[in-house]
KENU-145312 format. One record per residue (C-alpha): residue number from 1; x, y, z. Coordinates in steps of 0.001 Angstrom, whole numbers, plus 524288, in hexadecimal, padded with zeros to 5 digits. Each point is the difference from the previous one (the first is absolute). Layout:
! KENU-145312
NODE_NUM_X_Y_Z
...
This chain:
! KENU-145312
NODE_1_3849C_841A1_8C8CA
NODE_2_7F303_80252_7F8FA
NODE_3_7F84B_80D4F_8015E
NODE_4_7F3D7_7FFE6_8054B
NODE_5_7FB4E_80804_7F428
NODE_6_80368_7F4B3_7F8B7
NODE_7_7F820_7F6E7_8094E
NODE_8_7F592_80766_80036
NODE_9_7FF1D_802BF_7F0E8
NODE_10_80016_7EF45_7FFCE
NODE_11_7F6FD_80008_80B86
NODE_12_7F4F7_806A1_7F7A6
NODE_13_80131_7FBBB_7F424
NODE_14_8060E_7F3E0_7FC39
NODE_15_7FA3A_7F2D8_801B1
NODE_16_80438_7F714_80A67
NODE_17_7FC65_7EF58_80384
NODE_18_7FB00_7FAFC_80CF6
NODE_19_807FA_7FA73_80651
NODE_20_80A4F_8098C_8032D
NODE_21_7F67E_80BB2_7FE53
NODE_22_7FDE5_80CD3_7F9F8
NODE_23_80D60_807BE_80A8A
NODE_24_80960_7F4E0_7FDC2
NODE_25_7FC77_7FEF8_7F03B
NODE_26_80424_81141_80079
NODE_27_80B4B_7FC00_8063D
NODE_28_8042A_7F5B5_7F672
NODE_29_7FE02_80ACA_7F47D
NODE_30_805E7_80B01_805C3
NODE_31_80C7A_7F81A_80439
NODE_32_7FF3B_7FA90_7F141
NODE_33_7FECD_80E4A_7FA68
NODE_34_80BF4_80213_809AD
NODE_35_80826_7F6D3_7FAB2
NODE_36_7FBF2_8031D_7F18D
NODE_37_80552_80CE5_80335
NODE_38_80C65_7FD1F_807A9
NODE_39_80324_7F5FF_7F37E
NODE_40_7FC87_80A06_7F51C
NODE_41_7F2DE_7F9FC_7FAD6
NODE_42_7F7FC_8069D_7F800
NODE_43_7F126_7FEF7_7FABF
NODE_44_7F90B_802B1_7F4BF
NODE_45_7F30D_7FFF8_7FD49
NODE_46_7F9B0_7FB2B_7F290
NODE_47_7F511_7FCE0_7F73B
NODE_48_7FDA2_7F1B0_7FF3B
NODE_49_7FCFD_7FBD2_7F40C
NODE_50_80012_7F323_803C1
NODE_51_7F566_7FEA6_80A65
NODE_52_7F9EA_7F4FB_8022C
NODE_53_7F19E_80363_8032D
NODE_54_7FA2E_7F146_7FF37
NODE_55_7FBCB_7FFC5_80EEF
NODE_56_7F5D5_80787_7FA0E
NODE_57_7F9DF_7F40C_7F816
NODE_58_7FD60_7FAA5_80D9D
NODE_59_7F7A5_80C09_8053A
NODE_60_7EFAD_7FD76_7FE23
NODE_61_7FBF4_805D4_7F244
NODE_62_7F991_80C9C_803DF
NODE_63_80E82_80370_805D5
NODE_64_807E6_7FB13_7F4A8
NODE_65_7F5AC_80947_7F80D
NODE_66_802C9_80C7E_809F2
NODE_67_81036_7FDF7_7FEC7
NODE_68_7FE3A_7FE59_7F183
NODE_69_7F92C_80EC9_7FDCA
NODE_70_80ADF_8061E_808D6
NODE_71_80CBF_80352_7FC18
NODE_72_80A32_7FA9A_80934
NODE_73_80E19_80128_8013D
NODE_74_80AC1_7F6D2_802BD
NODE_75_80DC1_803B5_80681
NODE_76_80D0F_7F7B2_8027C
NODE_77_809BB_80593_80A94
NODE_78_80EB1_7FE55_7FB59
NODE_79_80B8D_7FD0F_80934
NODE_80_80D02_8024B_7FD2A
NODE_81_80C98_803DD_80224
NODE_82_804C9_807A8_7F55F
NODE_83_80CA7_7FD0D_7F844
NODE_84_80BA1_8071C_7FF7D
NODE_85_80A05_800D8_7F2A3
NODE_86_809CE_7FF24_808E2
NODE_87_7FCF4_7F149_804A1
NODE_88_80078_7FD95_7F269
NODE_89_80CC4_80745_7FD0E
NODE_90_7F90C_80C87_7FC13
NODE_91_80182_80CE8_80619
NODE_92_7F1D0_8047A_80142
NODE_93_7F582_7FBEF_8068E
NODE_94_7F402_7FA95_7F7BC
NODE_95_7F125_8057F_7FE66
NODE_96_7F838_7F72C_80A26
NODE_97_7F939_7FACA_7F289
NODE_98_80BF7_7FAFA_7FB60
NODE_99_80234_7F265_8054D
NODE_100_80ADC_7F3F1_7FDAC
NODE_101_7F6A9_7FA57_7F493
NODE_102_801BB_80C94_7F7BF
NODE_103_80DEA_80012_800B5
């Protein structure tokens, strides 16, 4: 069951598509945050280094001018469930930056 905190956090600020609508969309995140929870998910946010900002290039010249003299910052959200030694025959459990690939 979600909480209606959660709902209500969604409700207010995330985005949401019509159709369903802005109440079913919070329900869809909240139940997803649920389940991220229940199944030991965990986020981390970043710098992204590797935005792409070319939608820009498409914007009339006097607003490509305007983004150009402001700074701007880009994020990516990480998902993931962290790895434990003992899955790979280890006894402790590994730093969340520590994935299969550096192993």
């Amino acid at each position: 069951m979600i909480s209606l905190l959660a709902w209500r956090f969604f409700f207010r600020h995330a985005g949401y598509s019509v159709p369903p609508g802005k109440a079913p969309c919070a329900i869809a995140l909240a139940r997803t945050e649920q389940w991220a929870e229940n199944n030991g998910i965990e986020f981390r946010l970043e710098d992204d280094l590797d935005a792409d900002a070319s939608f820009v290039e498409t914007w009339p010249e006097s607003d490509q001018k305007r983004w150009k003299e402001t700074d701007h910052t880009c994020y990516v959200m990480l998902c993931y469930r962290p790895v434990s030694r003992t899955w790979l025959g280890m006894q402790t459990p590994l730093s969340p930056r520590v994935t299969i690939r550096d192993l």
